[in-house]
N, C-alpha and C positions, 0 to 999 in steps of 0.2 A: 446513411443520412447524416447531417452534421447538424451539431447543435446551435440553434440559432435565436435571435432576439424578436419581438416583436415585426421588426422591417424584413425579417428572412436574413438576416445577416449573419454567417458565421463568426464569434464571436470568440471559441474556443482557442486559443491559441500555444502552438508546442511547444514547449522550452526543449530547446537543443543545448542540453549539457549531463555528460555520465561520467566524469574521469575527474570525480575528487574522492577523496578519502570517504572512509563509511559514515565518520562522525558529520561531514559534509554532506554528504548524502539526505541523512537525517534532519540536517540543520536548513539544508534547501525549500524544503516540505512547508518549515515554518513561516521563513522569508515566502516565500510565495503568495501565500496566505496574507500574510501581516499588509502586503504590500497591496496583495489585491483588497483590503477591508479599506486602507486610506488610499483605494480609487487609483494607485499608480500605474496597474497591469492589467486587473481586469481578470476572466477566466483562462486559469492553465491546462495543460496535459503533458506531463515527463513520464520519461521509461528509464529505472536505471537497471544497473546488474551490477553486485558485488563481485570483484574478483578474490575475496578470500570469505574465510565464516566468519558470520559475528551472529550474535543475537541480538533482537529487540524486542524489549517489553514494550506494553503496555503504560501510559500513564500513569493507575494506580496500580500498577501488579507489583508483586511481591516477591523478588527475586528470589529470595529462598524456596517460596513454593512454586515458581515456576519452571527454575532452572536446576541443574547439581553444578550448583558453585563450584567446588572443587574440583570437577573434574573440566569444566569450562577453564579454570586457573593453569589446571596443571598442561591443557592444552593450547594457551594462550590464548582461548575464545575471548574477544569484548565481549561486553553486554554493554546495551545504551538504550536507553529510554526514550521514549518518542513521546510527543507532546497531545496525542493521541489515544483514543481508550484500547478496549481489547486487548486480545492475550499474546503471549510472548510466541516467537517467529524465529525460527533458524534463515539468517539471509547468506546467499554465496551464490558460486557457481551455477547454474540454471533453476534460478530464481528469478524471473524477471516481475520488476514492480514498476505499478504505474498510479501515480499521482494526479489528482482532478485537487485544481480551486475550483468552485463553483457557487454561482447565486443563488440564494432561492428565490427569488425572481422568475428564473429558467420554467422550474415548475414547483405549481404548489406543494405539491408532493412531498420535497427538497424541506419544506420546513420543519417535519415532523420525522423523528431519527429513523424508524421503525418503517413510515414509508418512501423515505430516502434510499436506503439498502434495498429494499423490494422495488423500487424504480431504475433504479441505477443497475443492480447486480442481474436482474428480469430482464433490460435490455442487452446487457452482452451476452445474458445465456441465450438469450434469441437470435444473436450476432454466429454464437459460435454453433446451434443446431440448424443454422443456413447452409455451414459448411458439411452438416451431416456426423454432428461429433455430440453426444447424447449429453449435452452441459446443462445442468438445472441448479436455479438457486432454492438452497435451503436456508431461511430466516435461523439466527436474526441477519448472520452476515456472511455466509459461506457462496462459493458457486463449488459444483461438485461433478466429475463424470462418473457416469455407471454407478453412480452413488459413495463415490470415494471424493472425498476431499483434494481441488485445485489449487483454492483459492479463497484466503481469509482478507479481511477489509474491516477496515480501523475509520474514525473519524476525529475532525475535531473541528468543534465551532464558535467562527463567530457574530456578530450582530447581520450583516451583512453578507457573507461569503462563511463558506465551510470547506474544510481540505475531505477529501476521499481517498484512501489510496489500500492498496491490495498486493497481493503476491499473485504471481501465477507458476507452479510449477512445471518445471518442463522436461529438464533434465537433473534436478540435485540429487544428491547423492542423499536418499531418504534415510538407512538407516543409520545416518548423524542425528537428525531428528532427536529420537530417542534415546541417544547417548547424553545430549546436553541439556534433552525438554523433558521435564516429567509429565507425567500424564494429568492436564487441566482439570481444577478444582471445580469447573460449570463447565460444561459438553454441550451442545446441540444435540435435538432429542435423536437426528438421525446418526448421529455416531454411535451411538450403540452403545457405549462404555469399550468401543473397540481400544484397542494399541497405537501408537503411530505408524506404525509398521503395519498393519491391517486395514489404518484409513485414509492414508493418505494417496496420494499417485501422482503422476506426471503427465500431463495432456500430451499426446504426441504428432507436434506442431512444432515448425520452429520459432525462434523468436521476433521473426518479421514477419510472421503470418498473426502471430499473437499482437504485436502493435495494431496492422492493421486490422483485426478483427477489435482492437478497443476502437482505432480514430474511425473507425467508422459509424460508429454510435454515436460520436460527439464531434465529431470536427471532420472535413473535406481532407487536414492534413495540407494545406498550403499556406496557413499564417503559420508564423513562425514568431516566437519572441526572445532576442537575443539578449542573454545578461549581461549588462553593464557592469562596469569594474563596480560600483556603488552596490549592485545588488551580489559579488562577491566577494567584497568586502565583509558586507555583511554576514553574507553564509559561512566564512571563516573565521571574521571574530565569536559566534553566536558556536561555531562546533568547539572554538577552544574553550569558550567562558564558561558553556553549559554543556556539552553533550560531551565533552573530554572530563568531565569531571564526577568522581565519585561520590560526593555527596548531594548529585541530580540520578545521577545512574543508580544509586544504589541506597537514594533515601527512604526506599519502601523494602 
């Protein structure tokens, strides 16, 4: 089904763009947002994939306890900060992440964080046990197969619109995970105090079945919204000013 407005109108619309840099990547998410709050664009949906590792924190997370520095250094891992809450995420290779502006308008739901996550995350695990693949959300922000960890989702809001956006794992190379993440300071009760290596896993889907199992939840998948030089402009001065820089990446 696609997500629609009061008239039935599909309102969700794709942004088609995946080939900038990580820090661009990151920096996209925002512009988005900012743009859809002063009424420019409206509700999005992007899919990117990293083609090397980086990591990303968390808004307020705390790189020392989330990451090993050092060994991130010594391996040339980024770390960059997303303007988002939640905890820190190894991104690369079969990782694919997908990105919602959204109204609360849309549904009541949408206003309150707790039932946002359990609206949002409830409908694509219902997307993806259509296809016969055992997906369920566990609060506050996971979706999970077979009870192992897919896919974590971040938020950030504002008066008007809120960014959504998540991982889906499919193919990474999991135990990096581990090498560069320590094991999180608050757990969801269903991890158990597992390892990375014990909780996590890879849906085994490809990445165009993983799309359409999200735009089917929220959009038809036939508007399309093309960025204008203005709107990368932006997303490049905003990844060099702040998400290239270590005293945003690295003030916590």
């Amino acid at each position: 089904m696609g997500s629609s407005n009061t008239k039935g109108e599909v309102i969700v619309r794709i942004v088609k763009y995946s080939c900038g840099n990580s820090e661009e990547m990151i920096a996209l998410d925002e512009v988005l947002l900012d743009k859809a709050e002063c009424g420019e664009i409206g509700e999005t949906l992007r899919f990117w994939e990293a083609k090397d590792h980086f990591i990303v924190v968390g808004r307020a997370g705390k790189v020392q306890e989330d990451c090993f520095v050092s060994v991130c250094r010594r391996d040339r891992i980024k770390i960059i900060r997303r303007a988002s809450g939640g905890g820190a995420v190894l991104q690369g290779p079969g990782c694919l992440n997908f990105s919602l502006v959204l109204s609360y308008e849309k549904d009541e739901r949408y206003k309150k964080i707790t039932d946002s996550y359990e609206s949002i995350l409830g409908s694509i695990a219902a997307s993806f046990q259509k296809t016969g693949l055992n997906v369920e959300f566990f609060p506050t922000s996971d979706l999970a197969l077979d009870g192992k960890k897919i896919s974590g989702n971040a938020q950030a809001r504002k008066r008007k619109f809120f960014l959504h956006h998540g991982t889906l794992l499919y193919d990474l190379d999991l135990p990096r995970v581990g090498k560069y993440l320590r094991h999180p300071a608050r757990e969801p009760v269903y991890r158990l105090e597992r390892p990375h290596k014990n909780f996590l896993t890879n849906i085994p889907v490809t990445p165009s079945v993983l799309c359409e199992t999200i735009e089917n939840v929220f959009t038809t998948g036939e508007n399309e919204y093309s960025l204008r030089k203005e709107d990368m402009d932006q997303m490049r001065s905003l990844a060099i000013s702040k998400y290239s820089k270590d005293d945003w990446n690295y003030v916590f």
